[in-house]
Backbone bond lengths (Angstrom), bond angles and torsions (degrees), N, CA, C in turn:
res aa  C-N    CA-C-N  psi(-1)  N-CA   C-N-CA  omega(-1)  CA-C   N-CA-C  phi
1 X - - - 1.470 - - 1.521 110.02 -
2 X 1.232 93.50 -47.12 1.971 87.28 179.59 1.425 110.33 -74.04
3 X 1.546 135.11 -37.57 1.263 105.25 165.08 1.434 122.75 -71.58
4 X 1.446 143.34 6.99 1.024 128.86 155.35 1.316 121.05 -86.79
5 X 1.382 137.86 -5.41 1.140 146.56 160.21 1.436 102.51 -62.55
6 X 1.480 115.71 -56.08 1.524 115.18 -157.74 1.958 93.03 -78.23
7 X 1.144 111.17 -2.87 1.717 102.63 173.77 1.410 110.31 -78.36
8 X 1.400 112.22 -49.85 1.378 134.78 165.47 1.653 105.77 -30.50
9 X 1.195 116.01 -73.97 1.677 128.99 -160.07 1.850 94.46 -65.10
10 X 1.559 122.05 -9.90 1.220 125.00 -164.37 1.511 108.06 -110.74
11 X 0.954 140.19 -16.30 1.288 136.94 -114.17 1.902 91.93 -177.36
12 X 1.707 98.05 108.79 1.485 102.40 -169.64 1.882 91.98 -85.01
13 X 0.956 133.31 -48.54 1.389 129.51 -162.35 1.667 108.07 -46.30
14 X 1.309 117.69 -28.69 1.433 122.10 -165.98 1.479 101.17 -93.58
15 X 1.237 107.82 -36.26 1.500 103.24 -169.31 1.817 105.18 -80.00
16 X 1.393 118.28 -11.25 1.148 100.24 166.01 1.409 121.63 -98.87
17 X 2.239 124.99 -10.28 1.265 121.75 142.38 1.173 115.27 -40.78
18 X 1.657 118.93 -48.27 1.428 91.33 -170.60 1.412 133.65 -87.93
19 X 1.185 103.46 13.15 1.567 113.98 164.79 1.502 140.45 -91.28
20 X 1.647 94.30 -23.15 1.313 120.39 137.77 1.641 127.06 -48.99
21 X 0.966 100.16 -70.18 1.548 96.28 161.57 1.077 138.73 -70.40
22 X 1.330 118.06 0.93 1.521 109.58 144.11 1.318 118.00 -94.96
23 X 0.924 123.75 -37.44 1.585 108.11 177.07 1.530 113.18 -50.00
24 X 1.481 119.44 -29.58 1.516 125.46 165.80 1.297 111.95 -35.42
25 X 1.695 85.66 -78.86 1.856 101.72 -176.92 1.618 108.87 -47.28
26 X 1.078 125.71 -22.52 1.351 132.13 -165.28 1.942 107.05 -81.91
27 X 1.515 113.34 -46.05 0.780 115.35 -164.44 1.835 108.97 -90.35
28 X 1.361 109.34 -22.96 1.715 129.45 149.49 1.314 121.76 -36.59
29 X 1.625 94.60 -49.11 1.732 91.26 -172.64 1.783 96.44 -82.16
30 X 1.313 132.76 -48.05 1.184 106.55 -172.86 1.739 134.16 -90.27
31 X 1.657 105.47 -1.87 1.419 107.31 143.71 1.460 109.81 -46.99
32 X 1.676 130.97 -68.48 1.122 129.73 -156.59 1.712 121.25 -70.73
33 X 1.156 99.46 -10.89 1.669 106.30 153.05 1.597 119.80 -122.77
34 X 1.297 127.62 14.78 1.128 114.49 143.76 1.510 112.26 -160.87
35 X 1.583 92.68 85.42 1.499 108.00 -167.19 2.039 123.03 -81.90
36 X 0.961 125.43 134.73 1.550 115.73 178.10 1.420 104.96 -42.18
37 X 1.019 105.93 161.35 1.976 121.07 -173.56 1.813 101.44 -154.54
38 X 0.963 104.54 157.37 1.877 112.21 160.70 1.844 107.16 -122.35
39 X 0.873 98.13 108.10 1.557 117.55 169.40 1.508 116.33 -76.66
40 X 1.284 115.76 99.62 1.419 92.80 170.55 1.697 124.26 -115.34
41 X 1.273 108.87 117.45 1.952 107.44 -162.00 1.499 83.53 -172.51
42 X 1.547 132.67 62.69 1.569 106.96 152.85 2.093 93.25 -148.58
43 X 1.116 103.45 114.25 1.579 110.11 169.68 1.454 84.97 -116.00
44 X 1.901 66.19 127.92 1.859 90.96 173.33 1.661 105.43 -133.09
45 X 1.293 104.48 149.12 1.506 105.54 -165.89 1.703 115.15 -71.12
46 X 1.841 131.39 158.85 0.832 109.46 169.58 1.863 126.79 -115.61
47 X 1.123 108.85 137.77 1.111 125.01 -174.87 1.833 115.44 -69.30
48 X 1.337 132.85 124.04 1.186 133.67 149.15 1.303 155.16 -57.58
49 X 1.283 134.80 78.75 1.676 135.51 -135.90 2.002 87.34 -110.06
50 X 1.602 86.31 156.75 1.401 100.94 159.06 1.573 101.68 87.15
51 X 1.405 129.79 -6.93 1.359 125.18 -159.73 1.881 92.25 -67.26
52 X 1.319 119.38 -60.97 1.511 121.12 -176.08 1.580 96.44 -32.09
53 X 1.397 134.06 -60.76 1.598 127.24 -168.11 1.743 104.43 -41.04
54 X 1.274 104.00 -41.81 1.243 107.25 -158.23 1.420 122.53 -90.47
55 X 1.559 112.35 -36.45 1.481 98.10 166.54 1.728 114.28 -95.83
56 X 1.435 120.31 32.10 1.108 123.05 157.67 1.840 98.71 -78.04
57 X 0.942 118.14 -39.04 1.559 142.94 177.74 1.587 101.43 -55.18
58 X 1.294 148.68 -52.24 1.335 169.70 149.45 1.243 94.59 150.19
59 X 1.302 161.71 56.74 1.393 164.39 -147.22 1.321 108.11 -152.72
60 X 1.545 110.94 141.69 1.775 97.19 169.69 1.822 80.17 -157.68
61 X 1.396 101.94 156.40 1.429 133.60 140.47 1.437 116.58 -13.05
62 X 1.610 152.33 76.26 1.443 111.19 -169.19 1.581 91.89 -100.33
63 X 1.221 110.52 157.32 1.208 123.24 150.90 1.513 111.33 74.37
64 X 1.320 123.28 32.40 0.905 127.82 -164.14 1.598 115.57 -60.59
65 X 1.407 113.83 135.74 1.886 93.82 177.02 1.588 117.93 -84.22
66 X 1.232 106.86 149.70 1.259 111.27 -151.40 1.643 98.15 -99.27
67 X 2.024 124.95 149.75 1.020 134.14 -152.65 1.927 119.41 39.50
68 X 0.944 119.03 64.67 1.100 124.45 -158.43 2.180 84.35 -103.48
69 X 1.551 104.03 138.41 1.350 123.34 -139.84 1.739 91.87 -151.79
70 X 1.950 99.64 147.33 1.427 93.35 163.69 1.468 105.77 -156.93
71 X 1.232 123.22 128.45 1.840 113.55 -179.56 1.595 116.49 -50.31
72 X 0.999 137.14 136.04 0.907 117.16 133.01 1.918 135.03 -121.78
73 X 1.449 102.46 155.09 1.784 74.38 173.13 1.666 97.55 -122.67
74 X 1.268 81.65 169.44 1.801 109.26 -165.95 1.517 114.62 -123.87
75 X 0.938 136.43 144.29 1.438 164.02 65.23 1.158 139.23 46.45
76 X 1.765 118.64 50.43 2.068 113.30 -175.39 1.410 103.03 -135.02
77 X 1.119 78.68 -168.79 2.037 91.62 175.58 1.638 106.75 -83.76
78 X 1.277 123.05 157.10 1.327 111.58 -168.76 1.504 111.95 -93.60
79 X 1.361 105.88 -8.68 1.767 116.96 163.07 1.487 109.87 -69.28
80 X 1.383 130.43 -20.69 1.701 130.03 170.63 1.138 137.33 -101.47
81 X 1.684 88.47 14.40 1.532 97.13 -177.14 1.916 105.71 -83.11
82 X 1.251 122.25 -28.94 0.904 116.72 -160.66 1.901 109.73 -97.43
83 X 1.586 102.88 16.76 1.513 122.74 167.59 1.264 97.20 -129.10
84 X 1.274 147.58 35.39 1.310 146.05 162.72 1.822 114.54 -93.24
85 X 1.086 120.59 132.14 1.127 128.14 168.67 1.311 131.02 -97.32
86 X 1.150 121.81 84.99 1.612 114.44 170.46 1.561 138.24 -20.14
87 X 1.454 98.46 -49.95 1.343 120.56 168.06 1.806 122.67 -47.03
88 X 1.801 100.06 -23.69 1.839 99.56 169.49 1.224 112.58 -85.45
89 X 1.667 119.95 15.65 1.308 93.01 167.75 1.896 108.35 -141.80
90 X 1.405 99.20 143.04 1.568 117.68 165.06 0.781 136.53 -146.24
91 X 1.624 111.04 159.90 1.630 106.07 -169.69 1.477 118.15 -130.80
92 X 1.081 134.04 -178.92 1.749 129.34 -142.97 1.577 100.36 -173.80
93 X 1.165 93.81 153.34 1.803 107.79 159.99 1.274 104.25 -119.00
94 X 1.472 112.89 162.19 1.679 127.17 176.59 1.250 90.65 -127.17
95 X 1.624 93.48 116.42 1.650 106.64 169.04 1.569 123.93 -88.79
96 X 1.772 106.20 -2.68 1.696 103.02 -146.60 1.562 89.69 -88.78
97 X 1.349 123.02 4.22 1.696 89.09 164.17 1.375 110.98 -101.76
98 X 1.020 127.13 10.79 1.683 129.15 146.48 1.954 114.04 -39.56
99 X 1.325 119.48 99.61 1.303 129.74 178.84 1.428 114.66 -112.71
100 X 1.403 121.68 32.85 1.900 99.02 -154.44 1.274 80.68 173.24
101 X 1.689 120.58 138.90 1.614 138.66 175.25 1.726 102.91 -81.32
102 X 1.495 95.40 116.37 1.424 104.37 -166.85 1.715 113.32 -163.90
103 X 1.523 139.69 -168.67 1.019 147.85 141.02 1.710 116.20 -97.55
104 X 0.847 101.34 133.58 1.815 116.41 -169.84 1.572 106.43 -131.57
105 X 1.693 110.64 135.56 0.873 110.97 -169.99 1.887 96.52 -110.57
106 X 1.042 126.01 103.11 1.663 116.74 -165.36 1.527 99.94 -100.73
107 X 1.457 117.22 152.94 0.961 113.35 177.83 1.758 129.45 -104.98
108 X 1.152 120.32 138.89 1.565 140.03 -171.97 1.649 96.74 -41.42
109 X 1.137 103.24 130.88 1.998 106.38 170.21 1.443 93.04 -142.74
110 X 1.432 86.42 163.12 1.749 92.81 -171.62 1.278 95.93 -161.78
111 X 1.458 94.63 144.56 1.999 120.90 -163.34 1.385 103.07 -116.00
112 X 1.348 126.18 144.90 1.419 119.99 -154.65 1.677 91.34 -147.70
113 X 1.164 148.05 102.49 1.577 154.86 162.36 1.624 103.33 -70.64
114 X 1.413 121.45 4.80 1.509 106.33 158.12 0.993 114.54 -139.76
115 X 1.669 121.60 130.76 1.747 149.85 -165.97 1.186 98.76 -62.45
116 X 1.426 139.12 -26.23 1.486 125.14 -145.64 1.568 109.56 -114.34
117 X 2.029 106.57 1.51 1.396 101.88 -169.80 2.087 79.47 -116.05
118 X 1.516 92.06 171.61 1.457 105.15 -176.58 1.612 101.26 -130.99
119 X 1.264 119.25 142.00 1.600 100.54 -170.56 1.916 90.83 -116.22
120 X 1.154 91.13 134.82 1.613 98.59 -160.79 1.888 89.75 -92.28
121 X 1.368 115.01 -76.74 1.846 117.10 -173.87 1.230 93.62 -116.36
122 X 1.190 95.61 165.56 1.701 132.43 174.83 1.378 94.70 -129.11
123 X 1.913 110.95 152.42 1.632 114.88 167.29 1.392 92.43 175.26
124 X 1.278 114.09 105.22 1.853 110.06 17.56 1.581 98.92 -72.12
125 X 1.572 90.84 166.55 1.860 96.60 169.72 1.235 104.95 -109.16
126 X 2.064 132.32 -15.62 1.170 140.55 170.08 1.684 105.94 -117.54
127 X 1.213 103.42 166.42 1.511 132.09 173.89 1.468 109.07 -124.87
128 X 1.625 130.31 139.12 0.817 138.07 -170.58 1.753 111.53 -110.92
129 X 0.829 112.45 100.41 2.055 102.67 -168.03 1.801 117.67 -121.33
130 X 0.836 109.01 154.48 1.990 103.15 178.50 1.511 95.32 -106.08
131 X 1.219 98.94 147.98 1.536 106.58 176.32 1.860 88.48 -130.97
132 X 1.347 87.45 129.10 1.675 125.36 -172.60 1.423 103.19 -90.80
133 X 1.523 127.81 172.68 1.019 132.60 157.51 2.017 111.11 -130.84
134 X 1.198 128.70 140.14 1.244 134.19 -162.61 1.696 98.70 -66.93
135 X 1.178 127.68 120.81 1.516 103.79 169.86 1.807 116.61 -124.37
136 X 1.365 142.89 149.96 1.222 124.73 179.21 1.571 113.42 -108.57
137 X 1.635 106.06 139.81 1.601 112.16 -166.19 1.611 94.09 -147.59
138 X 1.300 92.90 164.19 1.498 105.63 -178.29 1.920 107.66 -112.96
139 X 1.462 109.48 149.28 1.246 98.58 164.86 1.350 116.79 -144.53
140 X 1.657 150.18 -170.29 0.990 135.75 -143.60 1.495 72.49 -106.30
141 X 2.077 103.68 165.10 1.588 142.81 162.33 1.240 109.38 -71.34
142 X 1.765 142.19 86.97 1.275 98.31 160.20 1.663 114.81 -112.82
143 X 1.269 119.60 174.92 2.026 125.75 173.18 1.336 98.34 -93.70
144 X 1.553 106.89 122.77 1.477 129.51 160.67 1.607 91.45 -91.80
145 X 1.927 113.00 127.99 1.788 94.38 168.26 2.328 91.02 -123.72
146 X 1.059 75.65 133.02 1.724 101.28 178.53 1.509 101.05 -98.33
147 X 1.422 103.07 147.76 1.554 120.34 -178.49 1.221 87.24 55.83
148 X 2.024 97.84 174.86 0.898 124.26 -139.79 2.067 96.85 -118.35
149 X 1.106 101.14 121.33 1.538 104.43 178.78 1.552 109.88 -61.72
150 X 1.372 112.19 156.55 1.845 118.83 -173.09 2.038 88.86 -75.66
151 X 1.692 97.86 130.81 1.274 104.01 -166.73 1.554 102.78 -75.93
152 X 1.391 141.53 34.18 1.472 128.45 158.42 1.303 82.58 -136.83
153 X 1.446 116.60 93.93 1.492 131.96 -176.03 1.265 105.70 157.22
154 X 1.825 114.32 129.74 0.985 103.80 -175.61 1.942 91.48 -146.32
155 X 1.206 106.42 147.54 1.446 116.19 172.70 1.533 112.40 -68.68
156 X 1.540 112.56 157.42 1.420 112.98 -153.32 1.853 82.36 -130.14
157 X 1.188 114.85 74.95 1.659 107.65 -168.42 1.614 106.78 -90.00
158 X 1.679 126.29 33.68 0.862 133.25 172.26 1.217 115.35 -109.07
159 X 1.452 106.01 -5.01 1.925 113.83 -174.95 1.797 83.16 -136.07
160 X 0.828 129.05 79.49 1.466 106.56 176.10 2.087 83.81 -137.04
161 X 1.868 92.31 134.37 1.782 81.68 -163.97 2.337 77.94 -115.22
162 X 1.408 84.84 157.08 1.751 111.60 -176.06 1.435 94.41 -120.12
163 X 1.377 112.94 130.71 2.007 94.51 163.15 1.937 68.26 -142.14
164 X 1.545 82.99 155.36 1.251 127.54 -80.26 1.231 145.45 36.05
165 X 1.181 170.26 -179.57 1.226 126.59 118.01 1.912 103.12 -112.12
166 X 0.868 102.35 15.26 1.851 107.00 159.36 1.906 107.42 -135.25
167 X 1.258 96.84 155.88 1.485 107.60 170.24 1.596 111.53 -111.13
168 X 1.538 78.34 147.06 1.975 72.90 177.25 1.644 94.51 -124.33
169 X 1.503 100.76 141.09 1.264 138.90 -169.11 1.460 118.07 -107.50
170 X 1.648 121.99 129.33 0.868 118.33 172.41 2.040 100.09 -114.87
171 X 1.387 110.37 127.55 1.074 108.99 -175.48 1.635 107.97 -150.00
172 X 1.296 112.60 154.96 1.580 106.03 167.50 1.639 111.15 -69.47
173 X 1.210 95.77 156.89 1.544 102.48 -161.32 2.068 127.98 -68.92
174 X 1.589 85.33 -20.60 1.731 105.44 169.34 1.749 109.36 -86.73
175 X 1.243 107.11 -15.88 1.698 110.71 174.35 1.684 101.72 -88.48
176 X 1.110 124.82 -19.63 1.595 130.38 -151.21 2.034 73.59 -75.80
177 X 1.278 118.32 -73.55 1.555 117.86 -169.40 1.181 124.04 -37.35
178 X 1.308 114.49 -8.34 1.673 110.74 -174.77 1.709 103.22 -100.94
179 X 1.132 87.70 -27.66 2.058 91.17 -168.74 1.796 107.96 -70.87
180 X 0.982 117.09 131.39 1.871 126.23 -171.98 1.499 94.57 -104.87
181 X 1.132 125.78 -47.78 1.753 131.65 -157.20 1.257 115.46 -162.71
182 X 1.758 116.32 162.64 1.056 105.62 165.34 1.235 116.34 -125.16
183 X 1.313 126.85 143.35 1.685 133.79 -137.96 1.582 102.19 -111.40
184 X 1.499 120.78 128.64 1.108 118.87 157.32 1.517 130.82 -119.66
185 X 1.508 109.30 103.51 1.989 112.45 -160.03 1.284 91.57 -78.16
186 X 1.959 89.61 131.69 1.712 82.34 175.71 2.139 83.52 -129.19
187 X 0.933 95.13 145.43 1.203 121.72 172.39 1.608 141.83 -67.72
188 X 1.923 109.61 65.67 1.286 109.03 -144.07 1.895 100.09 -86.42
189 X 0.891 135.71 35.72 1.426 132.24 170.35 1.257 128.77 -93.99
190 X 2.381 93.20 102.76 0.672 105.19 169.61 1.718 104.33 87.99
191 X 0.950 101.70 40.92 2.105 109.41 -161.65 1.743 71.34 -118.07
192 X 1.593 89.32 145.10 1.941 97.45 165.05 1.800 102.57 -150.62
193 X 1.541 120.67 10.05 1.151 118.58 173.07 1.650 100.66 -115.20
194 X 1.401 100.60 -178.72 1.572 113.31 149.55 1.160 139.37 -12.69
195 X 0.890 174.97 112.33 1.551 157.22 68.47 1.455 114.23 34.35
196 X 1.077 121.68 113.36 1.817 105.84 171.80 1.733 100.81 -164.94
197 X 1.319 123.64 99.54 1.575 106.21 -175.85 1.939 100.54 174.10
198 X 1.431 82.67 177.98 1.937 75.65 -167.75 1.229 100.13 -126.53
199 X 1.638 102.30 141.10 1.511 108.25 -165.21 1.765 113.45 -131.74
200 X 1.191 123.06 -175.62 1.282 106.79 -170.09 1.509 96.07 -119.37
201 X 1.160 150.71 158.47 1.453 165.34 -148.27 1.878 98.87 -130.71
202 X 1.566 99.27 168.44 1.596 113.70 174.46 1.711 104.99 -156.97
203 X 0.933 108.33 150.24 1.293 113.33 -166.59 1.792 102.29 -110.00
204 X 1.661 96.15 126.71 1.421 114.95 -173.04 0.938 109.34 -99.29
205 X 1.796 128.92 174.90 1.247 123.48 154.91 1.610 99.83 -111.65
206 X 1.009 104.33 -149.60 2.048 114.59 -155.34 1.392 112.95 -65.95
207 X 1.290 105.06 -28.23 1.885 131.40 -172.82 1.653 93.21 -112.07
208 X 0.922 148.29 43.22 1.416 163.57 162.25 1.266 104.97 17.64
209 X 1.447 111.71 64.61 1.412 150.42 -176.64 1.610 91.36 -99.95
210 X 1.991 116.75 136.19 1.049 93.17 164.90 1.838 122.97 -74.91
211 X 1.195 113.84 -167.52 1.584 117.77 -169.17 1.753 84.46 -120.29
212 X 1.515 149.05 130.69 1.430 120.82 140.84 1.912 110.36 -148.07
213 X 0.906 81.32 136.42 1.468 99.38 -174.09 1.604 106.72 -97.61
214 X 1.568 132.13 -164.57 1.024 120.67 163.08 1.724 100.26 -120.45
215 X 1.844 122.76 8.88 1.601 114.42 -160.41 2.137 72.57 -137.96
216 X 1.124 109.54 0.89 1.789 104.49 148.43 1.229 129.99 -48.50
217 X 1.617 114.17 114.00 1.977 90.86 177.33 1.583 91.66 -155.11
218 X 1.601 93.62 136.87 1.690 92.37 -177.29 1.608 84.06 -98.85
219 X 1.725 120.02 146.02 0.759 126.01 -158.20 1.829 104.20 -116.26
220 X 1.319 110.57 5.33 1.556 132.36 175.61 2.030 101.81 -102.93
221 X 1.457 99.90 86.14 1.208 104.98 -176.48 0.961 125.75 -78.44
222 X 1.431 115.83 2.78 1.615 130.18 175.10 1.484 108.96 -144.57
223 X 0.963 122.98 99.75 1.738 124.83 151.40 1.407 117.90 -55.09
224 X 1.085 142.89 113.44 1.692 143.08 140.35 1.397 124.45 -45.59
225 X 0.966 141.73 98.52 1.619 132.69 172.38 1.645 116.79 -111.22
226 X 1.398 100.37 133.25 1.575 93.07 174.87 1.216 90.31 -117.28
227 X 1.833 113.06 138.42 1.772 100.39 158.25 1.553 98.99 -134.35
228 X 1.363 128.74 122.45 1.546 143.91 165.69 1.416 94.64 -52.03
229 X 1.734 112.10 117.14 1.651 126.66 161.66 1.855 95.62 -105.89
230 X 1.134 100.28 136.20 1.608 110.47 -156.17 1.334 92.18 -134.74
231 X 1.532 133.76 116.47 1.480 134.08 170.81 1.488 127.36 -68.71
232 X 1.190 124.92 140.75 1.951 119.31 -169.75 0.907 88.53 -144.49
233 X 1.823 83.57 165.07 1.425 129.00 -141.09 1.032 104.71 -152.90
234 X 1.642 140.69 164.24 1.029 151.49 136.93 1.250 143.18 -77.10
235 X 1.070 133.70 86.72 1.918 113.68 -175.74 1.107 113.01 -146.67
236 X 1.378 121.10 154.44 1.303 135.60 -166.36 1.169 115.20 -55.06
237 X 1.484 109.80 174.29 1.828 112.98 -168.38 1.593 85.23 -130.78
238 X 1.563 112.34 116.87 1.571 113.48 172.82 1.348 104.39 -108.06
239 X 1.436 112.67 151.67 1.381 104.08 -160.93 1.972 93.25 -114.74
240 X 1.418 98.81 127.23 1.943 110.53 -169.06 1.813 103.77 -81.63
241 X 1.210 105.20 -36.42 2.403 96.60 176.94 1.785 110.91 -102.23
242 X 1.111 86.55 55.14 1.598 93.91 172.40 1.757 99.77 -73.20
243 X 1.414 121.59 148.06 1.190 114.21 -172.83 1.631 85.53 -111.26
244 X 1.590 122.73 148.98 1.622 138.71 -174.17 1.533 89.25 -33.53
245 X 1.223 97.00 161.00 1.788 120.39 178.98 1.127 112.99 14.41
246 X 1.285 137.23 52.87 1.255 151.53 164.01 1.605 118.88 -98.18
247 X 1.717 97.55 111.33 1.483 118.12 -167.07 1.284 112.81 -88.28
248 X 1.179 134.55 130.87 1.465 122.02 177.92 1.534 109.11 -170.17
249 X 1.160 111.38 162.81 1.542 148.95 170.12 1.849 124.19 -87.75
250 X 1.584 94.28 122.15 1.541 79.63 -175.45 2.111 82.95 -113.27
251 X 1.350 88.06 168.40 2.130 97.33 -172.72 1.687 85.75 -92.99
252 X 1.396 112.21 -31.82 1.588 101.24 175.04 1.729 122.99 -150.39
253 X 1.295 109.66 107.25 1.461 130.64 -153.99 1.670 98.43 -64.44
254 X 1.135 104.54 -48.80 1.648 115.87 -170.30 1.702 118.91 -100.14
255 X 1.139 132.29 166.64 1.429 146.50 -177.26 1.413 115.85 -160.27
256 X 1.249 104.18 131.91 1.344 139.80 173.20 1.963 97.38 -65.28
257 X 1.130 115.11 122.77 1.463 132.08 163.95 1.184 133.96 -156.49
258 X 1.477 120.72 138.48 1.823 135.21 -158.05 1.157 95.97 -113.67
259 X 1.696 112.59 166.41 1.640 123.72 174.82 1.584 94.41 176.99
260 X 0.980 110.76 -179.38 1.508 142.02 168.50 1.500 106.30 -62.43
261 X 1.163 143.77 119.08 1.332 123.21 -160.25 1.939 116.16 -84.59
262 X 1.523 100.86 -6.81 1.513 104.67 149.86 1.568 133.41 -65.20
263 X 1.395 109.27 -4.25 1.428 137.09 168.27 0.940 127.18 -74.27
264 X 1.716 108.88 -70.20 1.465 134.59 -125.64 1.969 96.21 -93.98
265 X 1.658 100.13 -31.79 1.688 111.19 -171.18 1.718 100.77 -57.89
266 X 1.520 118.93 -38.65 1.394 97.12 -159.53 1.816 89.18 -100.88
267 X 1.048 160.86 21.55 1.483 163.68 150.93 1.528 106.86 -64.60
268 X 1.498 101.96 89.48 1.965 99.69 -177.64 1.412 97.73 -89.46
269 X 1.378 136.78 -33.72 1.812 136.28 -153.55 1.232 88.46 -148.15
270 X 1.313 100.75 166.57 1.940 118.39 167.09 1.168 102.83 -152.43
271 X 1.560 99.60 138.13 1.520 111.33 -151.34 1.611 106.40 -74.92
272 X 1.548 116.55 178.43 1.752 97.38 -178.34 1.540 87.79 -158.41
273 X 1.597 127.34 146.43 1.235 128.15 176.38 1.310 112.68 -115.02
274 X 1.357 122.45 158.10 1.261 123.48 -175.54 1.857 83.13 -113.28
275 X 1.792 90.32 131.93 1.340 98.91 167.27 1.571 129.61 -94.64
276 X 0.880 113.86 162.03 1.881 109.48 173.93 1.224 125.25 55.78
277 X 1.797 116.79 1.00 1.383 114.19 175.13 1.134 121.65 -24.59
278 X 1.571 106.67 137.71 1.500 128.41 -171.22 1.525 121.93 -120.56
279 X 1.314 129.80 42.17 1.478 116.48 -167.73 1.542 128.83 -10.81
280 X 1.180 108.30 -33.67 1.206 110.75 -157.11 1.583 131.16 -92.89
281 X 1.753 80.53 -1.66 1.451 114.64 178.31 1.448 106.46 -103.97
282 X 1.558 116.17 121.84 1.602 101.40 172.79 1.987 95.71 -127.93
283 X 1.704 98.24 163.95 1.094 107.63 -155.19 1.765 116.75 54.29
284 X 1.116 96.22 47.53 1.901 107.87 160.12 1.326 105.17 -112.64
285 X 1.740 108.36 164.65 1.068 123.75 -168.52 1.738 98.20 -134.26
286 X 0.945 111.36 136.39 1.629 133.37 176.80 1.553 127.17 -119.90
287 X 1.410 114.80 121.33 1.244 106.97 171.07 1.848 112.45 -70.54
288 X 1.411 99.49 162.02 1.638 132.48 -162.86 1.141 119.32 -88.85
289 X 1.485 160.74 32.52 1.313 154.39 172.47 1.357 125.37 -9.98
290 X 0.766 100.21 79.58 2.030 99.67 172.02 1.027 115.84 -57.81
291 X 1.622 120.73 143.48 1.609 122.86 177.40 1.597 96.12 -136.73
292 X 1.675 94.29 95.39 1.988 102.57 179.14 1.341 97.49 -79.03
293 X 1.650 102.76 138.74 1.900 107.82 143.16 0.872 96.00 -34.39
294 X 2.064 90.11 148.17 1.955 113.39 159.97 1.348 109.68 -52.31
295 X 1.149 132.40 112.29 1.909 122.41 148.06 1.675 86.53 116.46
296 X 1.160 116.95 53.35 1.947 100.71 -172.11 2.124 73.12 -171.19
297 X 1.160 101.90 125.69 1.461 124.72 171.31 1.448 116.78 -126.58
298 X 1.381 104.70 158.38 1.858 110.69 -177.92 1.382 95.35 -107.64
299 X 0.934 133.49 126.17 1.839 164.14 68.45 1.511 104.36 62.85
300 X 1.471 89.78 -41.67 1.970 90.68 -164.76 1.475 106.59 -126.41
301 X 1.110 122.17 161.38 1.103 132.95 171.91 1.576 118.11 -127.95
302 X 1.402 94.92 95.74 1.643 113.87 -150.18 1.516 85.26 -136.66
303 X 1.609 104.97 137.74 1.909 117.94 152.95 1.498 91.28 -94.38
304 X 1.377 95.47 146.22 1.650 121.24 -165.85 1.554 84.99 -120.72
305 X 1.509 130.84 117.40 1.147 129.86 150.77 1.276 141.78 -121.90
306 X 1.257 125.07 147.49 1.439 121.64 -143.02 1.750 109.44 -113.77
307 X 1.208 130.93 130.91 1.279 117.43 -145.22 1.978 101.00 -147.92
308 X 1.260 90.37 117.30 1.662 101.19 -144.79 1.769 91.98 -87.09
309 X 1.512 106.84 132.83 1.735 120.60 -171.93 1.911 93.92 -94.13
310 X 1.123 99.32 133.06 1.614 99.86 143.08 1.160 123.89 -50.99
């Protein structure tokens, strides 16, 4: 031993093996107690970049799936795992070189705020997305009415005015196919006047499901609706060209009729004509002509027939 020491203290080639070999042994012992590892246990969600490039472009994202996530595992010393933060790292897609209505497969990137971890895979390592284009269309007005209207009151949906009477829609162009109409709920409970006021619409599909996107926009920010609530009544139908002693049968004595209720109070009967009378015919039956006051309508849509007795 001592002459190999004193070779050592003599002899430059050895003294720099043996410095080599310790830094070996040196770097042995603390790999073997604190050796690299890959951990894999951190899904982190993914984020969407570049969308502003693109619907400056008229382009958007459609249908994007929602919480969209990717494992990854990583890469440290096994002494830093338990000062490691999950939270420094995320990952994203860049949509803005998306130029053109299509499916795109973009790929997963990931940003890491700590030096000491290494991110080995991602998986997914892609995202699969459609890129839409914004398009504008019109669709029809219609009235959804909820609850239950005051029952001596009845809606007059033969004068009922919409302005607009279409909406125009700004929508991506694979959402444009689902939408049928655009719906305005108006709220009849217990209503016994007018209708008159401006409302905002939603866009349904066929089963009057709503439609909603987040690049959806009805661009008619006010609907107008008028709907005439008209009060009813009941009263008989007297018949005015009855010919002398003429016996007969009506199939329906009474009628359902609406108006303005400054109207409707003094309207006791409404007159009814027998058409085409035939003397010469007995046991015939004749339809009934109604002759309503101006501004006063029937309810029903009934043939009234008149049916002549011996």
């Amino acid at each position: 031993m001592k002459n190999f020491l004193e070779a050592i203290r003599h002899n430059t080639a050895l003294k720099i093996f043996s410095l080599i070999l310790a830094i070996l042994l040196w770097a042995f012992v603390q790999l073997a107690q604190n050796p690299e590892l890959s951990y894999d246990a951190y899904e982190v969600p993914i984020s969407i970049t570049g969308e502003a490039d693109i619907n400056s472009e008229g382009y958007v994202i459609s249908a994007a799936p929602k919480n969209l996530k990717t494992n990854l595992t990583i890469s440290t010393k096994r002494s830093y795992l338990n000062n490691f933060d999950p939270g420094s790292l995320s990952a994203y897609v860049d949509v803005s070189t998306a130029k053109a209505v299509g499916e795109y497969s973009f790929p997963v990137r990931v940003r890491s705020e700590d030096g000491n971890i290494t991110v080995v895979s991602k998986s997914p390592s892609t995202v699969s997305l459609y890129v839409d284009r914004i398009i504008s269309t019109q669709k029809p007005i219609k009235l959804s009415y909820d609850g239950s209207l005051h029952p001596d009151y009845y809606i007059d949906k033969n004068n009922i005015v919409i302005s607009p009477e279409m909406a125009t829609i700004k929508v991506p162009e694979l959402v444009e196919s689902k939408i049928s109409e655009v719906v305005v709920h108006l709220d009849m409970t217990n209503v016994k006047s007018e209708i008159y006021n401006e409302f905002t619409g939603i866009a349904v599909d066929s089963r009057g499901e709503e439609v909603t996107d987040k690049f959806l926009k009805i661009t008619n920010e006010s609907i107008t609706v008028q709907v005439p609530i008209l009060k009813r009544k009941t009263v008989p139908v007297a018949i005015k060209n009855l010919p002398d002693n003429l016996t007969y049968n009506l199939n329906i004595e009474q009628i359902e009729i609406a108006g303005k209720e400054s109207l409707i109070d003094s309207v006791t009967e409404i007159d009814g004509y027998i058409n085409d009378y035939d003397p010469e015919h007995s046991n015939a039956s004749y339809t009934v002509t109604l002759k309503l006051p101006d501004d006063i309508i029937s309810t029903e849509e009934k043939t009234i027939k008149l049916y002549v007795v011996d």
